[in-house]
C-alpha positions as semicolon CSV with decimal commas, in nm:
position;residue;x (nm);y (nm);z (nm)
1;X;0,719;0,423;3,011
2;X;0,639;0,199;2,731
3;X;0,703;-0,188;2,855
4;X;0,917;-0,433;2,650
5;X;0,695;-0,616;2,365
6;X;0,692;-0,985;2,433
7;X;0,517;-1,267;2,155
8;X;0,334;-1,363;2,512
9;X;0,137;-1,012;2,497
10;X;0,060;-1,043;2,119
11;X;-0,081;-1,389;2,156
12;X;-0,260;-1,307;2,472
13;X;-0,648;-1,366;2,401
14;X;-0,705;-0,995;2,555
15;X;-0,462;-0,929;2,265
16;X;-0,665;-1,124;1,985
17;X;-0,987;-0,988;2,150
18;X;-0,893;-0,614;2,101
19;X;-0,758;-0,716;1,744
20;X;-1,052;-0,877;1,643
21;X;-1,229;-0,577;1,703
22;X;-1,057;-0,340;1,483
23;X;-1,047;-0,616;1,194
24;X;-1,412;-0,677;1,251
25;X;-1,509;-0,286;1,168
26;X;-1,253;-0,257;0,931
27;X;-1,527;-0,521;0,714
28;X;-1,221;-0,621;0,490
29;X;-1,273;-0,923;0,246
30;X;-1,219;-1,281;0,236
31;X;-0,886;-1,402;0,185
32;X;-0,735;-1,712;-0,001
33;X;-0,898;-1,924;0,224
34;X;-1,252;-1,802;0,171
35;X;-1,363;-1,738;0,552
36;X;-1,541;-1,419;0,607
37;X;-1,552;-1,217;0,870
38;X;-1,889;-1,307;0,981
39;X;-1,762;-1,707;0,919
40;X;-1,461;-1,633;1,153
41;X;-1,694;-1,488;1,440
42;X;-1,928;-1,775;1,413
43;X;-1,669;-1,999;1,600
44;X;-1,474;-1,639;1,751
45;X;-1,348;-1,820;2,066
46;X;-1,285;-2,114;1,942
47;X;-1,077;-1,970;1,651
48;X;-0,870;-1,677;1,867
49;X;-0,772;-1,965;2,097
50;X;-0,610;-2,157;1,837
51;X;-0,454;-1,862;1,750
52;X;-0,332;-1,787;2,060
53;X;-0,222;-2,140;2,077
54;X;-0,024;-2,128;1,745
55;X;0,150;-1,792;1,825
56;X;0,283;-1,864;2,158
57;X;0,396;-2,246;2,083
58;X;0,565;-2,082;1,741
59;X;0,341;-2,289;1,515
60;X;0,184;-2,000;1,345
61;X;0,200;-2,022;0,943
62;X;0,048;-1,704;0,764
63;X;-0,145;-1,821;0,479
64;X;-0,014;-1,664;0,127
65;X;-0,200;-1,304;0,043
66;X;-0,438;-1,252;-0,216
67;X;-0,321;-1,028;-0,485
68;X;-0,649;-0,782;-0,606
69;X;-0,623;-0,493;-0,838
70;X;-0,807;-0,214;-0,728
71;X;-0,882;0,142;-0,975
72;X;-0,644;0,425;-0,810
73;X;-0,865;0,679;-0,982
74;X;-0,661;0,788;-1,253
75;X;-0,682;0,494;-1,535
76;X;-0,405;0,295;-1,332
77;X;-0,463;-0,025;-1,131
78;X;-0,301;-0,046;-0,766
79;X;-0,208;-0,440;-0,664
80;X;-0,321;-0,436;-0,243
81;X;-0,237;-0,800;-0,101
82;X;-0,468;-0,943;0,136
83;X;-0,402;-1,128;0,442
84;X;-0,654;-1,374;0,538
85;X;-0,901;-1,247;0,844
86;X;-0,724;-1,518;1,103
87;X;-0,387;-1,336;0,974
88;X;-0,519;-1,004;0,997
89;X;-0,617;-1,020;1,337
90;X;-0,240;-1,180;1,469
91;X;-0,140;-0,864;1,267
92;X;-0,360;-0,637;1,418
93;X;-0,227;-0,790;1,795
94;X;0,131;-0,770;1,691
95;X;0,021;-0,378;1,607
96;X;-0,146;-0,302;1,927
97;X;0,168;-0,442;2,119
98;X;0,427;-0,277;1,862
99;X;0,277;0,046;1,831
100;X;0,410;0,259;2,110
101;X;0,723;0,140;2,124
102;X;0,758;0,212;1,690
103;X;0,581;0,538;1,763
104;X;0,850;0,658;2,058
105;X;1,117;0,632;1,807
106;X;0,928;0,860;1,530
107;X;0,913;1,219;1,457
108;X;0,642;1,488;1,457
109;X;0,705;1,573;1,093
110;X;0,512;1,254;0,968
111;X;0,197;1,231;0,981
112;X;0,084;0,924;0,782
113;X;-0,074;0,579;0,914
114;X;-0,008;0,735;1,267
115;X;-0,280;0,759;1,549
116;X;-0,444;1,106;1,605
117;X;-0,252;1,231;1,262
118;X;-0,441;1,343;0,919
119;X;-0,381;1,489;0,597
120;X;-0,537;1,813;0,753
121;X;-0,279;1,857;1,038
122;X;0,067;1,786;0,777
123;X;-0,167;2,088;0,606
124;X;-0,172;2,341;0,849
125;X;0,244;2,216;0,902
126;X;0,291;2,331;0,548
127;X;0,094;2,685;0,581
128;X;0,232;2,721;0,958
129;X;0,618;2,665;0,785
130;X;0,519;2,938;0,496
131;X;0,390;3,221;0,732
132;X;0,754;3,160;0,963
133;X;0,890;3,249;0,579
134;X;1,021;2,944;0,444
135;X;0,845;2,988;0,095
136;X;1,087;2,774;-0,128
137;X;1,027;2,428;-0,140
138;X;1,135;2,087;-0,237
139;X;0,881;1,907;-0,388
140;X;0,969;1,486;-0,340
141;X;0,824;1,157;-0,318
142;X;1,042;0,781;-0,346
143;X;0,996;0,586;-0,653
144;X;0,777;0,214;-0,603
145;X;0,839;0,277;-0,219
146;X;0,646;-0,007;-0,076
147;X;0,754;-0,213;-0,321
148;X;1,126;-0,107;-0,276
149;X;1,232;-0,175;0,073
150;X;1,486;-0,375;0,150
151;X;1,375;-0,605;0,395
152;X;1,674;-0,725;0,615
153;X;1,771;-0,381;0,694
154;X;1,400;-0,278;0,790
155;X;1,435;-0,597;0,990
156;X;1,735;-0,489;1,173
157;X;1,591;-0,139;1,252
158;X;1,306;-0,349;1,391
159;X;1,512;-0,603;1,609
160;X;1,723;-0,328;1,755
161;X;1,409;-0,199;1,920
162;X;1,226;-0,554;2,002
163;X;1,433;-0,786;2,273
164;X;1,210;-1,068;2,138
165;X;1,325;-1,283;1,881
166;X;1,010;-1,490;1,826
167;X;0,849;-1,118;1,745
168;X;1,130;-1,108;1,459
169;X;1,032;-1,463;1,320
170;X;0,635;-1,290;1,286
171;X;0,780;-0,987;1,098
172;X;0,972;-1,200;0,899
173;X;0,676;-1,443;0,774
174;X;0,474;-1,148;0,717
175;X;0,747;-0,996;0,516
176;X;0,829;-1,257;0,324
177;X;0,470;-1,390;0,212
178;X;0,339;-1,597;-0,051
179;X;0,105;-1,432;-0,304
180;X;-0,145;-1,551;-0,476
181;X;-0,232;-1,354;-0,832
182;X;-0,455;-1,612;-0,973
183;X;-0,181;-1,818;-1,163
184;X;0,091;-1,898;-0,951
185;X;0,237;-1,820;-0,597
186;X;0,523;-1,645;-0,556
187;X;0,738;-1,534;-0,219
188;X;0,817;-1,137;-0,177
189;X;1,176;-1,101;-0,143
190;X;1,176;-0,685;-0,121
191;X;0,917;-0,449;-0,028
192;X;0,612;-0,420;0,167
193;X;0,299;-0,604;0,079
194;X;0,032;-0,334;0,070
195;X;-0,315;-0,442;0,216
196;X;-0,137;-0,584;0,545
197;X;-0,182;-0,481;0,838
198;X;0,151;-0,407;0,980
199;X;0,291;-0,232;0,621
200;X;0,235;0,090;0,715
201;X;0,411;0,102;1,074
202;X;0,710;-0,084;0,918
203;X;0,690;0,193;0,606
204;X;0,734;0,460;0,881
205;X;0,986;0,285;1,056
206;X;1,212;0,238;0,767
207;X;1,190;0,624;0,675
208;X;1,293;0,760;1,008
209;X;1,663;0,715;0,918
210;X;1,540;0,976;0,621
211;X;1,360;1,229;0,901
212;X;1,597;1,152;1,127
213;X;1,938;1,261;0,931
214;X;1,718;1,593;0,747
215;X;1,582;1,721;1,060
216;X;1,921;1,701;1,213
217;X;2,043;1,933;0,951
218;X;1,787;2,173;1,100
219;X;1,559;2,128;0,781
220;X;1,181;2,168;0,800
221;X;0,997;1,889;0,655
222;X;0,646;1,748;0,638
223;X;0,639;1,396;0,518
224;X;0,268;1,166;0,480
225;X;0,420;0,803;0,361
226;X;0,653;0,863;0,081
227;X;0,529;1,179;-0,001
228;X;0,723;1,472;0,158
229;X;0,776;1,864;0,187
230;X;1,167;2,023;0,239
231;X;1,073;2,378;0,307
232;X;1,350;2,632;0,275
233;X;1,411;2,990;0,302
234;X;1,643;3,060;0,019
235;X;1,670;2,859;-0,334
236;X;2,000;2,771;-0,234
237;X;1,898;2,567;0,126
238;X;1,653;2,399;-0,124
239;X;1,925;2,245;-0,357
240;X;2,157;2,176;-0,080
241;X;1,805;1,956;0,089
242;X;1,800;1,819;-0,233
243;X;2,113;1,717;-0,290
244;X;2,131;1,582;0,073
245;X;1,802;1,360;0,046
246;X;1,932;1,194;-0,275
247;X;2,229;1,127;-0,063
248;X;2,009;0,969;0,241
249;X;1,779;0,780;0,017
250;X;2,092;0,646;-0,160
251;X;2,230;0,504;0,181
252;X;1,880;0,368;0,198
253;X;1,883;0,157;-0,122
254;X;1,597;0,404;-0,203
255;X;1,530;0,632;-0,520
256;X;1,343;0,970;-0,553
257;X;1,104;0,961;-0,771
258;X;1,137;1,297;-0,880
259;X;1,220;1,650;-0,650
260;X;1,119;1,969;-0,812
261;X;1,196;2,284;-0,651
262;X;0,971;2,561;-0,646
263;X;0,798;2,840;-0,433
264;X;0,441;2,912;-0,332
265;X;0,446;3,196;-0,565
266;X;0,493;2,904;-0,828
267;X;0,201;2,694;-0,658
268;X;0,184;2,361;-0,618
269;X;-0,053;2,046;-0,512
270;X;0,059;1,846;-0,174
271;X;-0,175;1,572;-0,066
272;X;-0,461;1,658;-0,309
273;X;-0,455;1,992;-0,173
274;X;-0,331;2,312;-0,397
275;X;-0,118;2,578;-0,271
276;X;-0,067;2,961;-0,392
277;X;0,097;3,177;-0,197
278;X;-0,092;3,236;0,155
279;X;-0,428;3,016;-0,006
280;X;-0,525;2,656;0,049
281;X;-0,769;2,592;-0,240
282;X;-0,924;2,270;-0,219
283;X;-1,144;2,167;0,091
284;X;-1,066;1,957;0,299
285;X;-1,415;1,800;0,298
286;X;-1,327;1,698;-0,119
287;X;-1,521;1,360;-0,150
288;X;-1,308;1,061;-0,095
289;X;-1,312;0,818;-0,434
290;X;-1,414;0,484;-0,336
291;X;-1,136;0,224;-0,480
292;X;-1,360;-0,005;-0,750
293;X;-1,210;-0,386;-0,758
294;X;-1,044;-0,445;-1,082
295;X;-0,966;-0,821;-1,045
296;X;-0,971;-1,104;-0,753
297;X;-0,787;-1,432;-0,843
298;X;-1,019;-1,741;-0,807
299;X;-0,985;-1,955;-0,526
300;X;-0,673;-2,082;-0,415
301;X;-0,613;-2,475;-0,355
302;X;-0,463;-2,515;-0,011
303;X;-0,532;-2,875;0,013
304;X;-0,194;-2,867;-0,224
305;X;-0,056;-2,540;-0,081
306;X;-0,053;-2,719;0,235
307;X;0,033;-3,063;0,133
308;X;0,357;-2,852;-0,010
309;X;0,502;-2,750;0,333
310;X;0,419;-2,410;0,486
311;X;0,638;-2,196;0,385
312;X;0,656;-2,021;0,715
313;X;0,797;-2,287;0,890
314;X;1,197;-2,226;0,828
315;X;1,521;-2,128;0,978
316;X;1,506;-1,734;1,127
């Protein structure tokens, strides 16, 4: 039975501990404030317990995230926003305490930012769904989805599944952050800020309405973040899952970004992988691109960030 998630169990320092862990080997960057992760161990104890401190007494203030461009591969730049390390790691906590009760409410046909899930198993999903015959597919991903959701209803679906209030004021600040881009600061009113720590749980949670209402409909679908499989037996089940997840996304205040339907026969590329028929033709071991930094603002002046007000501290 997974127990109720309390802010007394994120802020815990066994908590922070086991969060500062994963941050550590994640060797992420500096944030707006400049500290390091080897700066933030030097005093580890001494900063988790302020931490701890700020969390449970409700002072806790995110600083604003730093807004890099980073080279998707493909002659595009990607914007990631970057939490500070100290905010990373009361992320991380509110992650390790959020986790099972997000993942109880999920379904098996998503397989993105989810523990013991990869690319390779939504894979074998897709060939598994083509030998039982369902050979026609739609073809769909959401347009700008992180930057798209609406954030008091992905709040809501949150809340109805966290008793804690306090937890709802953290989701809230780290919804609604400041960024930094190098010339001004400005507060996200929609969307997901990609680089954080808790994006991609909340990303998941907002699309289980979506996997929810298809599967229902006894549809077969494999879905890694907003990209996603419909697989159908006839051309006709195909339009109709169409039609119905324009309908769903709709209710959503969501978009597809485009649905094409087509068979293996047809082939097709899912997940950087290309399928024909009964054949999967790229490895799985394919080299991973590294992602080259485009830009990083300069430094930040919190003396007058601060002297401003923290933003955090308002009405929930």
């Amino acid at each position: 039975m997974v127990s109720e998630p309390t802010l007394s169990s994120i802020a815990s320092l066994e908590t922070l501990y086991a969060a500062w862990d994963k941050v550590r080997d994640n060797h992420g960057c500096a944030g707006v404030d400049q500290v390091t992760i080897p700066f933030f161990a030097a005093d580890l104890d001494i900063n988790l317990r302020r931490l701890a401190y700020e969390l449970e007494s409700e002072l806790y203030c995110p600083l604003p995230l730093l807004r890099i461009l980073v080279d998707k591969g493909n002659g595009e730049s990607r914007p990631l926003s970057i939490p500070v390390v100290r905010d990373r790691i009361a992320q991380a906590a509110a992650l390790l305490i959020l986790e099972p009760v997000f993942e109880a409410q999920f379904d098996d046909c998503s397989y993105a930012y989810r523990r013991g899930r990869s690319v390779r198993q939504a894979v074998m999903q897709v060939r598994n769904y083509y030998d039982q015959g369902y050979c026609w597919i739609v073809d769909a991903d959401i347009d700008a989805y992180f930057d798209s959701v609406p954030q008091p209803r992905l709040l809501q679906k949150a809340a109805a599944l966290i008793a804690d209030t306090r937890i709802h004021r953290l989701l809230r600040l780290w919804l609604e952050a400041d960024i930094w881009d190098g010339e001004c600061i400005s507060r996200m009113t929609i969307g997901l800020p990609q680089g954080s720590v808790i994006s991609p749980i909340l990303a998941n949670l907002y699309l289980d309405e979506m996997d929810d209402t298809l599967l229902a409909q006894g549809l077969r679908l494999v879905r890694y973040a907003d990209d996603f499989l419909i697989l159908c037996k006839t051309r006709e089940k195909a339009l109709q899952a169409a039609r119905l997840t324009d309908e769903v996304l709709d209710r959503m205040a969501l978009e597809l970004d485009e649905a094409d339907i087509r068979t293996f026969d047809d082939g097709f590329k899912f997940l950087g992988v290309m399928f024909f028929r009964s054949l999967i033709l790229l490895p799985f071991e394919a080299e991973r691109r590294s992602r080259r930094v485009l830009y990083v603002p300069p430094p930040l002046d919190l003396t007058n960030y601060h002297r401003a007000g923290c933003p955090g501290k308002r009405s929930v």
